[in-house]
N, C-alpha and C positions, 0 to 999 in steps of 0.2 A: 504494500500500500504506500504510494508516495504519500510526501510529509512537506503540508502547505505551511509557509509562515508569514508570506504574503501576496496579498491575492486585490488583484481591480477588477469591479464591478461596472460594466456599460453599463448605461441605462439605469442605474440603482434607485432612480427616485419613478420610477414607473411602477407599474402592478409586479411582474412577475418579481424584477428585480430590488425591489423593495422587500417584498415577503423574503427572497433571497438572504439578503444583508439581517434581515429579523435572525431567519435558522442559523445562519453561520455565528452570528452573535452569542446566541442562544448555547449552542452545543461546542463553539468553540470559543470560550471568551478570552482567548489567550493570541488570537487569529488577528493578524494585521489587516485590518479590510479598507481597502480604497474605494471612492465612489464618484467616478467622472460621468456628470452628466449636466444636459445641455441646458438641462429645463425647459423643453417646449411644452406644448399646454398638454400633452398627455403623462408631465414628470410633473409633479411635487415633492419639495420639501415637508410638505403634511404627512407624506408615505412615512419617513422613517425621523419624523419628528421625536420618536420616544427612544431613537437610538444614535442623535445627533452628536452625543457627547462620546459613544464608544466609536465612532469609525473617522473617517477622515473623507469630508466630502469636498469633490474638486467641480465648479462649474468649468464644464468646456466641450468642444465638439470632436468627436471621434475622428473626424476628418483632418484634424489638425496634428499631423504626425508629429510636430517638433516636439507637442505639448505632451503627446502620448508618449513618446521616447522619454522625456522627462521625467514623468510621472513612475517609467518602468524603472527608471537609473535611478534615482531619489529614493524610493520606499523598497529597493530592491523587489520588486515584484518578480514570484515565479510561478504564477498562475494569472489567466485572464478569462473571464469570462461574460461571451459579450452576448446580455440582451438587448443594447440599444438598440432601436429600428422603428419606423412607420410600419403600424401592424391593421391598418383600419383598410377593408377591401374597400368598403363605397370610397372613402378617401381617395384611392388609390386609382379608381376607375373615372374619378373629376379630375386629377393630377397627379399622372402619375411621376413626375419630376423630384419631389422627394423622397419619395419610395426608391429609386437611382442613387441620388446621392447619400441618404444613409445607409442606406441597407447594402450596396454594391458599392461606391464608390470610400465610405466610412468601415467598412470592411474590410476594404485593400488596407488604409493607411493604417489599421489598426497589423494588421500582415506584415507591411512594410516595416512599422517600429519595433515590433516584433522582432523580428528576422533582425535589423539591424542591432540591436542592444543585444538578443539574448544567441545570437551567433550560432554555434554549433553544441551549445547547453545541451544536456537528454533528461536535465530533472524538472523543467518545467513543460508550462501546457497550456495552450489556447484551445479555449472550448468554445463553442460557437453555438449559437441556440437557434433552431429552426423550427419547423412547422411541416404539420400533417398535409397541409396545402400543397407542398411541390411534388406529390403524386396526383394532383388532379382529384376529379370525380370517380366515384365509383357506384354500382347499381346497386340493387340494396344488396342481392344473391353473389354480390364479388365477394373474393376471401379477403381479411384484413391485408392493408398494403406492408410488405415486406423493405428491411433495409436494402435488399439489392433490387427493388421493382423497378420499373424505370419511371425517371422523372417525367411529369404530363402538367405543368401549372398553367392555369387558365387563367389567371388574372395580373395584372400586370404589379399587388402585392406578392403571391406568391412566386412570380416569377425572377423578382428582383431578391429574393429570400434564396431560392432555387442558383441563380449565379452567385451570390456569397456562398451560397456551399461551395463552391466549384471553385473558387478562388479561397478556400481555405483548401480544400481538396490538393488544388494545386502547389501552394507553398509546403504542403507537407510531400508531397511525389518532389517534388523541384531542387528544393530549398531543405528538406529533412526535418523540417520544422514541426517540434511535437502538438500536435492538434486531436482534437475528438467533435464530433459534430453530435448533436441531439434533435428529433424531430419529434414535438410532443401535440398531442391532439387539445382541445378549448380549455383553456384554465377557466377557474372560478374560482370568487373568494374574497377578502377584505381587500381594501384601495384598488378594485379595477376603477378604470374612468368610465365615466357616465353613457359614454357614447357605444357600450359593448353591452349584448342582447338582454346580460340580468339585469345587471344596474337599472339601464334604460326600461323594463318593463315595469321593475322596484319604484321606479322613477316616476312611470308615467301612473301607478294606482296611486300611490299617495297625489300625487298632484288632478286627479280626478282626469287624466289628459290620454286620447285616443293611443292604445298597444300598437305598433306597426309590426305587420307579419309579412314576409313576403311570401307572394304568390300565395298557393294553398297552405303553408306551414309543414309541407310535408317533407324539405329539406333534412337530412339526419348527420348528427353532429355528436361527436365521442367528448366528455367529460369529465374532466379531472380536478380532485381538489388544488391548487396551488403549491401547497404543501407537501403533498405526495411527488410533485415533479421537484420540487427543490432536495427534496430525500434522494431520488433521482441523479439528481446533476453532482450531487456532493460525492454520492458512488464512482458517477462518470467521472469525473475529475481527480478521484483519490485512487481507484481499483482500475478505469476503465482501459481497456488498449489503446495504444497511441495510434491515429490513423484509422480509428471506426467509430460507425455512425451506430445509434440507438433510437429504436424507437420508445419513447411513453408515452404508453395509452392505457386506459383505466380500465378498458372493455365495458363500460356504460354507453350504450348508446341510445339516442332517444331523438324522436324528431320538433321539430320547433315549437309545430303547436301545443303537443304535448309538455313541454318543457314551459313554455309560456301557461298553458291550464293549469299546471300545478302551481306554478309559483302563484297566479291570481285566487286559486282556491287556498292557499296559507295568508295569502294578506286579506282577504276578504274579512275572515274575522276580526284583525286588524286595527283595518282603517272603516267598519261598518257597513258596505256597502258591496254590490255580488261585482268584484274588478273583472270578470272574464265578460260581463257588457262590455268592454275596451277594449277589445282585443277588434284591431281596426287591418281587413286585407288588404294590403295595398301593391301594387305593380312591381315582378318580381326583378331584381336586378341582373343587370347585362354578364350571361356567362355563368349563372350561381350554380356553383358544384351541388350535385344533389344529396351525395355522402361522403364522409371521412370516416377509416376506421386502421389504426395500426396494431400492425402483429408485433407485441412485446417480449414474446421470449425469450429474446435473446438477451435483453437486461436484466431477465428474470434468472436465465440459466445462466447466464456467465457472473452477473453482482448480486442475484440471490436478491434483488428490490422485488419488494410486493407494494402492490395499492393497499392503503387500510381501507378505504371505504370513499361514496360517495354521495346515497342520499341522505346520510345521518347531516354531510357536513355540506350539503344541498340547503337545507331547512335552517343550518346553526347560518350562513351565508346570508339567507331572505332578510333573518334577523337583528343580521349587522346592522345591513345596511337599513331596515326599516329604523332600528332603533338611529341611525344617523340621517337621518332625514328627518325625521325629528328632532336631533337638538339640531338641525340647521334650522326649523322652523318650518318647513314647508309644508307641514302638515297641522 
């Protein structure tokens, strides 16, 4: 098992990589933790408000190799693992120009400083974090997508996710550069941003405002707590082989409307009133993959990770955030 002593988090004021910087805290309070990020409106400083005093937060852009080299030479960093990225598809289908520059072009420079500072090093490790998306759609009767499936992305988020793999890919064939890639199916959990399916449904019954579903709702989408993929990545990063990819996925799968009915049937007692009237169909978007589902065995078989669960901590999630929507007052 290699032996992290310090480690930079991209993206660390965002959803996933927020709960991130929380675990590693948590279970290693001894762990030098970095956290470069840019702050754009899907990072807050609110995310890891209760952990501002134990880590070391750098505002800056991934793109900026001078700053990133920096940051590896200074805190001696021998881990990196990067969530930063535009992850929003509608986003991505109105402009897809930043979804290029972080995801692909913020990628490379993090490669670049990389490669230049830690040279021909074999105890560190750039982990890269991806998405169930750059296999495409699949029908419901397909088998879950495997690490070696071939890449199929359809939208021009996943597809820009899809070449950062291939240019991590690359610097490790190239360059020998120790890397590990992860492709994990829908988080859920404390501080996602508003703009992603719970929140926004959470969102729209407290504020009495029409659910948007698209098409039939009949979409199906694989769900994991947050936490269980951060168990995950710690594996990946400490046990995992240098030079492979991982899939995590929870094997919950469930389709939109369904997933929308149930969260309106727990707030309905709630907020008073039957929220699944809200639930509003509206015109499906350009391209919308109809399933995701990944085959996880191999993190299973080779790191021994299991999922502990996901509707206990489905319902403890609703409550978050109901309960925070409340002291925002909006209710």
């Amino acid at each position: 098992m290699r032996e992290i002593k310090s480690i930079l988090i991209t993206g660390g004021c965002g959803f996933i990589g927020s709960n991130f910087i929380k675990y590693l805290l948590e279970f290693y309070p001894k762990l030098k933790v970095v956290n470069l990020d840019l702050l754009t409106y899907a990072g807050s400083l609110k995310n890891v408000e209760s952990v501002l005093d134990k880590h070391i937060f750098i505002k800056g852009d991934i793109r900026d190799s001078k700053l990133v080299s920096e940051i590896l030479r200074k805190y001696e960093i021998d881990t990196i693992v990067n969530f930063a990225a535009e992850t929003h598809v509608d986003n991505s289908i109105e402009n897809p120009e930043p979804f290029i520059e972080t995801n692909i072009v913020g990628t490379y420079s993090l490669l670049k400083a990389s490669k230049e500072v830690w040279g021909d090093r074999e105890d560190v490790r750039f982990h890269h974090i991806s998405t169930d998306e750059i296999f495409g759609s699949l029908s419901k009767d397909d088998p879950p997508r495997k690490e070696v499936d071939p890449i199929r992305p359809n939208s021009p988020y996943s597809a820009s996710k899809a070449a950062a793999d291939f240019l991590v890919r690359s610097f490790h064939k190239t360059f020998n550069l120790p890397v590990s890639i992860s492709m994990c199916c829908n988080n859920f959990g404390p501080f996602q941003h508003d703009e992603k399916l719970i929140p926004t449904v959470i969102k729209c019954c407290f504020e009495k405002k029409p659910i948007p579903v698209y098409g039939d709702g009949s979409n199906i989408r694989e769900w994991i707590y947050v936490l269980d993929h951060c168990y995950a990545i710690d594996l990946i990063i400490r046990k995992g082989r240098v030079g492979e990819l991982y899939n995590i996925g929870s094997g919950f799968e469930i389709d939109n409307l369904t997933l929308v009915t149930k969260i309106c049937d727990i707030l309905t007692d709630i907020v008073g009133y039957d929220c699944s009237k809200l639930i509003t169909f509206v015109e499906d978007r350009p391209g919308h993959d109809f399933r995701y589902s990944l085959d996880s065995s191999k993190i299973k078989k080779e790191l021994s990770w299991k999922c502990n669960g996901t509707l206990s901590f489905l319902t403890d999630t609703i409550f978050w955030y109901a309960s925070r929507f409340r002291m925002e007052r909006r209710f």
